[in-house]
The first five atom37 places (N, CA, C, CB, O) and aatype in JSON, in Angstrom:
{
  "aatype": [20, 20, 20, 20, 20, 20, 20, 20, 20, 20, 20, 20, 20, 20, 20, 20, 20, 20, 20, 20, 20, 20, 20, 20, 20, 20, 20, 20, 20, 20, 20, 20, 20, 20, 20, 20, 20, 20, 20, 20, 20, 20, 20, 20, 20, 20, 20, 20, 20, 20, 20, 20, 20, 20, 20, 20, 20, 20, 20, 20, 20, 20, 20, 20, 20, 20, 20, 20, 20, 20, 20, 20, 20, 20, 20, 20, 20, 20, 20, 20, 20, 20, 20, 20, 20, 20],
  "atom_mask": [
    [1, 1, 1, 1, 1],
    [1, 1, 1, 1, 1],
    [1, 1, 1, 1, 1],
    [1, 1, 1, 1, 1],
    [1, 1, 1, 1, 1],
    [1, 1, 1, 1, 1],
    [1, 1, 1, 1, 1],
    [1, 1, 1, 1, 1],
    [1, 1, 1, 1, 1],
    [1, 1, 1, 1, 1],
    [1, 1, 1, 1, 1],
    [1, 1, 1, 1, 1],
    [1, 1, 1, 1, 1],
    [1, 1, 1, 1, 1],
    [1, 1, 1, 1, 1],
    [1, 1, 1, 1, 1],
    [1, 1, 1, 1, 1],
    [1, 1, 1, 1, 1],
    [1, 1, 1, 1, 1],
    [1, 1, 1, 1, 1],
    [1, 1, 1, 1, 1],
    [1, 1, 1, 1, 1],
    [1, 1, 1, 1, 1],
    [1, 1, 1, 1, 1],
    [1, 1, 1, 1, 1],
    [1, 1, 1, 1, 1],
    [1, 1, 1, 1, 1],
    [1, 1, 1, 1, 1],
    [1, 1, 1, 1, 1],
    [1, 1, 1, 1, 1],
    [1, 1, 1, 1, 1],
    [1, 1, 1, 1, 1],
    [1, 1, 1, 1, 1],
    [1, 1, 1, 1, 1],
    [1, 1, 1, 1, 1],
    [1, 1, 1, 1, 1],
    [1, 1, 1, 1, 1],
    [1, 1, 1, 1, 1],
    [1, 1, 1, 1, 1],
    [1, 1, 1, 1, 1],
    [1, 1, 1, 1, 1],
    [1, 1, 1, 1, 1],
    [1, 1, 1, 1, 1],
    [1, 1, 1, 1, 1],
    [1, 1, 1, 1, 1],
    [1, 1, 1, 1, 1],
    [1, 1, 1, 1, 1],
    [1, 1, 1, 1, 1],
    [1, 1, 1, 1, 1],
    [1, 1, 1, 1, 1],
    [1, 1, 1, 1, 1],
    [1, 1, 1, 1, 1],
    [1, 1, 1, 1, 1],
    [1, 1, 1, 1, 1],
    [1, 1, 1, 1, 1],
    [1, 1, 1, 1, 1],
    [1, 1, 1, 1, 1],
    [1, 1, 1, 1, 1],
    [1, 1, 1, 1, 1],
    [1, 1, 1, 1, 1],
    [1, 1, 1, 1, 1],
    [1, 1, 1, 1, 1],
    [1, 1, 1, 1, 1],
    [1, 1, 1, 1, 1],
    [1, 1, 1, 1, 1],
    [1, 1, 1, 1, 1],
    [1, 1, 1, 1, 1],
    [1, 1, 1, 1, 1],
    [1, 1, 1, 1, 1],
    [1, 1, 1, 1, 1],
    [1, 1, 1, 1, 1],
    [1, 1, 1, 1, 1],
    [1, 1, 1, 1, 1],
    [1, 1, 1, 1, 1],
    [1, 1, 1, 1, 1],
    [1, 1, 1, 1, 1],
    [1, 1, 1, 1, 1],
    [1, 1, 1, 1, 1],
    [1, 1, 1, 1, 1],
    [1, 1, 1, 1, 1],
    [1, 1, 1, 1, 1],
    [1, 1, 1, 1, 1],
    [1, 1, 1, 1, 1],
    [1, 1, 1, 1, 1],
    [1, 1, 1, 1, 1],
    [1, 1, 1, 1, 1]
  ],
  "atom_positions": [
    [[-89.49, 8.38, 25.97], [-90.02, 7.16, 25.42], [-90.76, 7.51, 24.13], [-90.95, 6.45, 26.43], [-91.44, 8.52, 23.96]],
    [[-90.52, 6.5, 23.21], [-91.25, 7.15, 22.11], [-91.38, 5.34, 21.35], [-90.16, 8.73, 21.09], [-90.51, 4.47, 21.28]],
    [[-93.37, 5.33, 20.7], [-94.06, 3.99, 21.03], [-94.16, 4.5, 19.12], [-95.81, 3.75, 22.54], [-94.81, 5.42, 18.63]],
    [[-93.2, 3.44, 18.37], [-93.87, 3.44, 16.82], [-94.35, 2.36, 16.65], [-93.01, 3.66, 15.6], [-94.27, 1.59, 17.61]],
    [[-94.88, 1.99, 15.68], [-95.17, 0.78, 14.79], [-94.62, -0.21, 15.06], [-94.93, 0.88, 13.59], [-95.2, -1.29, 15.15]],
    [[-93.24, -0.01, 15.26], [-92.29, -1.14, 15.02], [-91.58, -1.48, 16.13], [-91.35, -0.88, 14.01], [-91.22, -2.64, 16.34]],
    [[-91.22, -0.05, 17.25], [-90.39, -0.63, 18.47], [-91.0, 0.55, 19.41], [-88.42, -0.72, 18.28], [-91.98, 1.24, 19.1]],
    [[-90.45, 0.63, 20.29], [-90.3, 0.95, 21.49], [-89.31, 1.55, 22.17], [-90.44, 0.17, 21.93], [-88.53, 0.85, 22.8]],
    [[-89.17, 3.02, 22.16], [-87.52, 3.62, 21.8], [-87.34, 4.27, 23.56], [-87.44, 5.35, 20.08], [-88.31, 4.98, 23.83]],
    [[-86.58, 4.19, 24.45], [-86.3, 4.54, 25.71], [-85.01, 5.26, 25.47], [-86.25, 3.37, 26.69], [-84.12, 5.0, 24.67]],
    [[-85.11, 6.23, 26.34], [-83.93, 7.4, 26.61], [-83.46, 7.74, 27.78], [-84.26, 8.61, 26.22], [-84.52, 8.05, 28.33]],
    [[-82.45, 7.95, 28.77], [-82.11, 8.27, 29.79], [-80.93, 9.49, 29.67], [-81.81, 7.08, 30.41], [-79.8, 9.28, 29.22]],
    [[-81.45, 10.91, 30.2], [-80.32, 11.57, 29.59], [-79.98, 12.45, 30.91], [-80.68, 12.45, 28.08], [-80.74, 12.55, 31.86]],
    [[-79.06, 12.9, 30.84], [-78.19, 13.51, 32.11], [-78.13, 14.75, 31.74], [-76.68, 12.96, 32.42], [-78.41, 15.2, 30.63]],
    [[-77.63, 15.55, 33.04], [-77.16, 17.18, 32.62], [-75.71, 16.74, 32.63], [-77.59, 18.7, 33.88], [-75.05, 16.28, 33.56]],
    [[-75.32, 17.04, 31.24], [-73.74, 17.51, 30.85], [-73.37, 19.18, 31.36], [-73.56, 17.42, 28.91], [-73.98, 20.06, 31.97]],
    [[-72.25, 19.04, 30.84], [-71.6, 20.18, 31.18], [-72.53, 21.67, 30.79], [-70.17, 20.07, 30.39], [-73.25, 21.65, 29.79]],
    [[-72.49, 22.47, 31.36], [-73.37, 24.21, 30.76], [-74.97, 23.75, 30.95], [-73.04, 24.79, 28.47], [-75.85, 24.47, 30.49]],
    [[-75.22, 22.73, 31.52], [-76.76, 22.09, 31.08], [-77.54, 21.28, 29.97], [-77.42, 22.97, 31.0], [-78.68, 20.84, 29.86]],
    [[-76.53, 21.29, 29.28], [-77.06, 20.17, 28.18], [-76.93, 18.78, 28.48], [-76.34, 20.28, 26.87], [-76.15, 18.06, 29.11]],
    [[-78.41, 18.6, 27.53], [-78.55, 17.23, 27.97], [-77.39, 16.22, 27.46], [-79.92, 16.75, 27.48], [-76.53, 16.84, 26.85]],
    [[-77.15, 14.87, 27.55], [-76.24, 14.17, 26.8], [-77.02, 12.61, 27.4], [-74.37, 14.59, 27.2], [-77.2, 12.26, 28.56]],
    [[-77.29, 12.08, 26.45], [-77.38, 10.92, 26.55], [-77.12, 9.73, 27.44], [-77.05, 10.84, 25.89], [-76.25, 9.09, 26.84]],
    [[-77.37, 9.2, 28.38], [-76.84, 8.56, 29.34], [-77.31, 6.94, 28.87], [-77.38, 9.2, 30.81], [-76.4, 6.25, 28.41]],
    [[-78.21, 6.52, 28.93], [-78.34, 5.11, 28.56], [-79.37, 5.22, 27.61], [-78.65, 4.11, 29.71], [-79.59, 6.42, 27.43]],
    [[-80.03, 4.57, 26.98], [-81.09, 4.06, 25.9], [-80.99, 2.64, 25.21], [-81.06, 5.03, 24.76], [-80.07, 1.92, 24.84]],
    [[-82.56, 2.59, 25.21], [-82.82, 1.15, 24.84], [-83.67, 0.92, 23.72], [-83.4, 0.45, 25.9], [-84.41, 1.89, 23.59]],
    [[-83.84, 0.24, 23.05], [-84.75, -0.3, 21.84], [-84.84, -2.0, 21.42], [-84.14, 0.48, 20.49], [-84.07, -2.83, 20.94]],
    [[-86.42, -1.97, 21.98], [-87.31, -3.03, 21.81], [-88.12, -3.59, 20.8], [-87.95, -2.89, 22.48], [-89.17, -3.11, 21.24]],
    [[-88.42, -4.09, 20.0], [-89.06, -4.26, 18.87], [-90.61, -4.71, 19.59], [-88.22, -5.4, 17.82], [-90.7, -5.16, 20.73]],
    [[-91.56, -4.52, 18.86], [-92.83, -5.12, 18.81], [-93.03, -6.05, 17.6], [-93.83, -4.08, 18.82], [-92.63, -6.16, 16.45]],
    [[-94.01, -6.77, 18.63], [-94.98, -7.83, 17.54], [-95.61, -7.15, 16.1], [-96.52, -8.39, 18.47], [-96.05, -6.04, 16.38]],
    [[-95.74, -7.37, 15.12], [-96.44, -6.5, 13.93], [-97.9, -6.31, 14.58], [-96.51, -7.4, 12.24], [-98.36, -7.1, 15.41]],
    [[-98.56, -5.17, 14.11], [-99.8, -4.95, 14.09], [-99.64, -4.5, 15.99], [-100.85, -6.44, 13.39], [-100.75, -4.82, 16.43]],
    [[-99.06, -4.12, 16.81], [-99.23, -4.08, 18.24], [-99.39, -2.49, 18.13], [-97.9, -4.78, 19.27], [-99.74, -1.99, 19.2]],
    [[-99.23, -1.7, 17.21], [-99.36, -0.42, 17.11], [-99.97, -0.36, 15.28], [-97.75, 0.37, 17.59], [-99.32, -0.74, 14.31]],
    [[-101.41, 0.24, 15.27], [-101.61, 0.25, 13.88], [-102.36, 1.97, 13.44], [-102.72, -1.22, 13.52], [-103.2, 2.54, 14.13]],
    [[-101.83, 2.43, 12.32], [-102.47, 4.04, 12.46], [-102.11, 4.91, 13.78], [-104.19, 3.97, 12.49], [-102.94, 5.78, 14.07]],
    [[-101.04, 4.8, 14.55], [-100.38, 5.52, 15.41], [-101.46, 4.86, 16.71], [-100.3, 7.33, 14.99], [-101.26, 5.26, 17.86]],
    [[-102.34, 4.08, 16.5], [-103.42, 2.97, 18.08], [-102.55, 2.03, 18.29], [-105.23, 1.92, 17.7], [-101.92, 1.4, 17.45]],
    [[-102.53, 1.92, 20.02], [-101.91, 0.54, 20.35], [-103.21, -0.38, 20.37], [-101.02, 0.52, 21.91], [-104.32, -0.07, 20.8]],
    [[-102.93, -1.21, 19.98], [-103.78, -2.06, 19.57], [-104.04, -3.37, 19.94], [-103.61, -2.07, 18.61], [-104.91, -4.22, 19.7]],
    [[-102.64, -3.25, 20.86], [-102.0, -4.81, 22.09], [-100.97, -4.14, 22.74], [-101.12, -6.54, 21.26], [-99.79, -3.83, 22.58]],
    [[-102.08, -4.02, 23.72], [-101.54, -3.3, 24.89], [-100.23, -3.99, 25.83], [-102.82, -3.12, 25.83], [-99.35, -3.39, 26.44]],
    [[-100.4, -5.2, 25.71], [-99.95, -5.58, 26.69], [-98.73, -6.49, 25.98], [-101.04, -6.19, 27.59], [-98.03, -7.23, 26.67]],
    [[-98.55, -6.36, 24.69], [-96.98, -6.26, 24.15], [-96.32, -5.07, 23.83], [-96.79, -6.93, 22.97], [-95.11, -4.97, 23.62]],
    [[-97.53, -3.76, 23.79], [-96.29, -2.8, 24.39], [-95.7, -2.6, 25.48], [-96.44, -1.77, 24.32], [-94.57, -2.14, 25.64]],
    [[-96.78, -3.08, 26.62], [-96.25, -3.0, 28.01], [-94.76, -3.57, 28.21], [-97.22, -3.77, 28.94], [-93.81, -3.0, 28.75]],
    [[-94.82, -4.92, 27.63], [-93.91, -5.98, 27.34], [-92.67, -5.81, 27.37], [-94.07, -6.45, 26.31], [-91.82, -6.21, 28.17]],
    [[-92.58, -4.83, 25.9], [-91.78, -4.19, 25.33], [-91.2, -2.92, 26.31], [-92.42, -3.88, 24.11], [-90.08, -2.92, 26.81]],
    [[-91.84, -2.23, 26.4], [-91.79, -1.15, 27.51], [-90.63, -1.92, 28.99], [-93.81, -0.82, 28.1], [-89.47, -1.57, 29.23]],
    [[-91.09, -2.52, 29.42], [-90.67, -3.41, 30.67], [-89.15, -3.75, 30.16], [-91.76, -4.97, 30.94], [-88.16, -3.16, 30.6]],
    [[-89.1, -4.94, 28.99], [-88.16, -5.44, 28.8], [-86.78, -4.07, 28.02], [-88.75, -6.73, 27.96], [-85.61, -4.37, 27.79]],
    [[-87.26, -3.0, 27.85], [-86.38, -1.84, 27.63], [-85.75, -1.36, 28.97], [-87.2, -0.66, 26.97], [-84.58, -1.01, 29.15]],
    [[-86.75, -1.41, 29.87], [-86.02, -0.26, 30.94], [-85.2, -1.56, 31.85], [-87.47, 0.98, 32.14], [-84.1, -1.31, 32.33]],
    [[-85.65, -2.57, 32.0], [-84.43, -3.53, 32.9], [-83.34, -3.3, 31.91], [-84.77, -5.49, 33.18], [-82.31, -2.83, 32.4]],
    [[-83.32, -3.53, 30.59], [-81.79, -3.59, 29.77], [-81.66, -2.21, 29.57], [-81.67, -4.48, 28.17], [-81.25, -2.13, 28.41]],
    [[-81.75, -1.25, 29.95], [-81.2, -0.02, 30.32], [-80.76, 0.2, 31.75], [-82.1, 0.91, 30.01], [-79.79, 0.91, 31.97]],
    [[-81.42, -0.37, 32.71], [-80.78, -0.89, 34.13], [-80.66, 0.33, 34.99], [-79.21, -1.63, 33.98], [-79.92, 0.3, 35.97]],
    [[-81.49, 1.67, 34.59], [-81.73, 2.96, 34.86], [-82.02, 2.67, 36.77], [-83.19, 3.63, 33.71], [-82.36, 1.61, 37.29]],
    [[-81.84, 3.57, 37.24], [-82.49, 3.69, 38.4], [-82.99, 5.17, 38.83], [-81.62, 3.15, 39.35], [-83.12, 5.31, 40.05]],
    [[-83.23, 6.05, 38.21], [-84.25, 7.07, 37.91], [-85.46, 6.89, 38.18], [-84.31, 7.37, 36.78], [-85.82, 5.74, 37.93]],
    [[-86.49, 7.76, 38.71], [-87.97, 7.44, 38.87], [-88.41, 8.75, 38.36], [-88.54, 7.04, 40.45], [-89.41, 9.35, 38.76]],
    [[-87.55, 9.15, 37.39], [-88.28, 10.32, 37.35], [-88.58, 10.42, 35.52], [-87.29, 11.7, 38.15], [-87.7, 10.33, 34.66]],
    [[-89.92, 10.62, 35.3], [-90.1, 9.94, 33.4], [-90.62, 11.24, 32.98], [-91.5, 8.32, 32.89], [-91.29, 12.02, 33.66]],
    [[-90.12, 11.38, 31.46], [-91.01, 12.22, 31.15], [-91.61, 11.38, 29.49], [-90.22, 13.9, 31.13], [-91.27, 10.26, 29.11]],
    [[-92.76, 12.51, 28.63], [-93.14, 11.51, 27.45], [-93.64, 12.31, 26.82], [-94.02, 10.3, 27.6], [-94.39, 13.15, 27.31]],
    [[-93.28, 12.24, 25.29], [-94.43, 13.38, 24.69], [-95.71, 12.36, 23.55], [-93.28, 14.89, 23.44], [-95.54, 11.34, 22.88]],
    [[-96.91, 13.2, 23.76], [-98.12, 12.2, 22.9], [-98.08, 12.84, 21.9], [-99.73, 12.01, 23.37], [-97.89, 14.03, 22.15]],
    [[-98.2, 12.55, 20.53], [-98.88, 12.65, 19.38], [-99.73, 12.31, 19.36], [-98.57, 12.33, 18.56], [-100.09, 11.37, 20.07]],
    [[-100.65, 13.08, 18.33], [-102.03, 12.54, 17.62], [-101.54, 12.73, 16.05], [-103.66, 13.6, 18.07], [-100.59, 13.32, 15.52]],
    [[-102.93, 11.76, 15.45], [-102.99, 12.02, 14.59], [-103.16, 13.25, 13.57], [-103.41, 11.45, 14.67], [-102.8, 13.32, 12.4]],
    [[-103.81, 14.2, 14.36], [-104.17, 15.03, 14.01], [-103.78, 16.25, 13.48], [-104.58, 15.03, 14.53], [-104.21, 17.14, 12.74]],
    [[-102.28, 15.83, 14.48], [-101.41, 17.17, 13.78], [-99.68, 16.66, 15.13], [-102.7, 19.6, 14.28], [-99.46, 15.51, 15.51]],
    [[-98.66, 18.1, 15.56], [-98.14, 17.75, 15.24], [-97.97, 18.47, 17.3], [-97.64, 17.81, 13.69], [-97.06, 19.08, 17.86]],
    [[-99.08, 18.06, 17.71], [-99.13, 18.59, 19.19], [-98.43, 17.38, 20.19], [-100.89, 18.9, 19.68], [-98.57, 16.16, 20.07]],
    [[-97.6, 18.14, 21.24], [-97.13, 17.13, 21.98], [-97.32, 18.29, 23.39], [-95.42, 16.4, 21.43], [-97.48, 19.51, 23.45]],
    [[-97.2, 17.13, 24.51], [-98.02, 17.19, 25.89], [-96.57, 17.13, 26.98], [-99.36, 15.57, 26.11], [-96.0, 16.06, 27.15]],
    [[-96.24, 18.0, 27.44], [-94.9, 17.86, 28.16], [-95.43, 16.7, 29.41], [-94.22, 19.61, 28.84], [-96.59, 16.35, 29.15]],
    [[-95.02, 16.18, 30.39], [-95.87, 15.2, 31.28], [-94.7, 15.23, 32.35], [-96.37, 13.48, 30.55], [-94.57, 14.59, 33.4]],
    [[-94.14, 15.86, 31.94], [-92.6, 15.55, 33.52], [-93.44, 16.52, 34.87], [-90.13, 16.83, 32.97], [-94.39, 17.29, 34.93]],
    [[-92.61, 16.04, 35.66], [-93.11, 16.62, 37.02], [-92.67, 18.05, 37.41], [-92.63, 15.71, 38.13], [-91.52, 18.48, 37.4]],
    [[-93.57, 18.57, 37.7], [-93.53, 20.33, 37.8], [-91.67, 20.37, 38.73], [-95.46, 21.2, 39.28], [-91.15, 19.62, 39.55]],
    [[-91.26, 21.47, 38.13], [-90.42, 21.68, 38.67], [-88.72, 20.91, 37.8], [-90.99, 21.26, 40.04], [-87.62, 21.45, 37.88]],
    [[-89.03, 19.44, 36.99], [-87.79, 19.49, 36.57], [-87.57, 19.54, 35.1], [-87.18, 18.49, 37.09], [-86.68, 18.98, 34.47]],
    [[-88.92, 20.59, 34.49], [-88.16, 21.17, 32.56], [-87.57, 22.11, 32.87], [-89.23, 21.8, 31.08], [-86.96, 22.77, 32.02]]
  ]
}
């Protein structure tokens, strides 16, 4: 999942052949302007929105998520998947 300015980007990806990943479904949602400003959500609850209305039209049945955070600050990201499936 990955939350810009402008949309709301969802990914669902599979093990292909040798272990690589390959793409399985993905979705993209737009937001309201200003719902993300300076990398802050700022209206929470039209990203939620957004968020929601991505994964029904991806129609996934997976429970298993992963996500990486940015900051502003630089260029650090936070693995968050569940021990055992990176």
């Amino acid at each position: 999942m990955d939350i810009s300015s402008s949309s709301v980007k969802l990914v669902e990806l599979a093990e292909a052949a040798k272990g690589n990943p390959r793409v399985e479904r993905y979705a993209i949602e737009a937001l309201p302007k200003d719902a993300v400003l300076d990398g802050n959500i700022t209206n929470l609850d039209a990203v939620v929105d957004a968020v929601q209305r991505g994964w029904k039209r991806m129609g996934t049945r997976t429970k298993k998520r992963g996500h990486g955070l940015a900051y502003r600050g630089g260029d650090h990201q936070e693995d968050h998947r569940p021990r055992g499936t990176a």
